[in-house]
Structure formats: structure tokens, C-alpha cells
N, C-alpha and C positions, 0 to 999 in steps of 0.2 A: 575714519572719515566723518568729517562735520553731518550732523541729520539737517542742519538749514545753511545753505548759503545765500550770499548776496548777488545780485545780476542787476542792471539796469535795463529799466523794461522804457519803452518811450521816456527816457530821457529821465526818469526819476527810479533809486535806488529803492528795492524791493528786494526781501528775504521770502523764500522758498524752499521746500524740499530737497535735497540732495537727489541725485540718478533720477531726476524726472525727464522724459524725453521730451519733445516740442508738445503734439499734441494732447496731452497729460497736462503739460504747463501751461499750456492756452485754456484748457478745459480749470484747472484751479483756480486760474485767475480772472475766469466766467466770460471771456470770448469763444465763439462756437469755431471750432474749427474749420468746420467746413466756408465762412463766411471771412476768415482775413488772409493774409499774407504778410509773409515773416522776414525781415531783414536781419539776420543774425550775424552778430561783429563785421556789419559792414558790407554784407553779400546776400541776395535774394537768395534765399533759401528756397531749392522748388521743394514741393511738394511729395515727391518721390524720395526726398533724404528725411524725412519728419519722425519718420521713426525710428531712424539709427542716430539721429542725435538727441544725444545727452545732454542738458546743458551742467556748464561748471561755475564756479564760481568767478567771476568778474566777468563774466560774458553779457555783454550789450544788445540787445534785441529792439528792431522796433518792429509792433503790430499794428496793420493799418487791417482797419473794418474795408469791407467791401459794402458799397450803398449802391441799390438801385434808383432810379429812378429818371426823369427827361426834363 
């Protein structure tokens, strides 16, 4: 098994670890977990699947920050 694959993260191609699960992969690539939401290939990902998924290679994600404020 490859040690880096490719995935598209918001719309631009990014190399990464291999068996990294979501919140592992959002923690590498310096968004706080606790603070976005993940559409993974196409399907809001809740928050209860984060750590039984793996990502793989050509898997498409986007992360949206969560912003407070009025």
C-alpha cells in the first residue's frame, strides 16, 4: 500500500498519508476538528462516521470552517 495518496480537498489536489481517518486528516492539514463540516464524495459526512472513515485515494472532500458571528 502507497504511504501518500492523492484526494481532493476543496476543489484542489493534495497528497497525504495513507489510513488517515477524517479527523486525523483535518488535524494534518491544520483545520480544528471540532470547528468544520465535511462533505466527503459528495454526502455530508455527520460527525458520528469521522472515525470509522478512512480516507483513500481519489476521494473528494470539502471542508467548510464554521464562523460565528451576527
Amino acid at each position: 500500500m502507497p504511504s501518500q495518496i492523492t484526494l481532493q480537498i476543496n476543489g484542489e489536489n493534495r497528497n497525504c498519508p495513507s489510513q488517515m481517518l477524517i479527523p486525523d486528516l483535518l488535524t494534518h492539514l491544520g483545520f480544528n476538528p471540532r470547528l468544520v463540516a465535511v462533505e466527503y464524495n459528495g454526502e455530508i459526512l455527520h460527525r458520528q462516521f469521522w472515525l470509522e472513515t478512512e480516507v483513500r485515494e481519489g476521494d473528494k472532500l470539502e471542508v467548510v470552517t464554521i464562523v460565528g458571528g451576527g
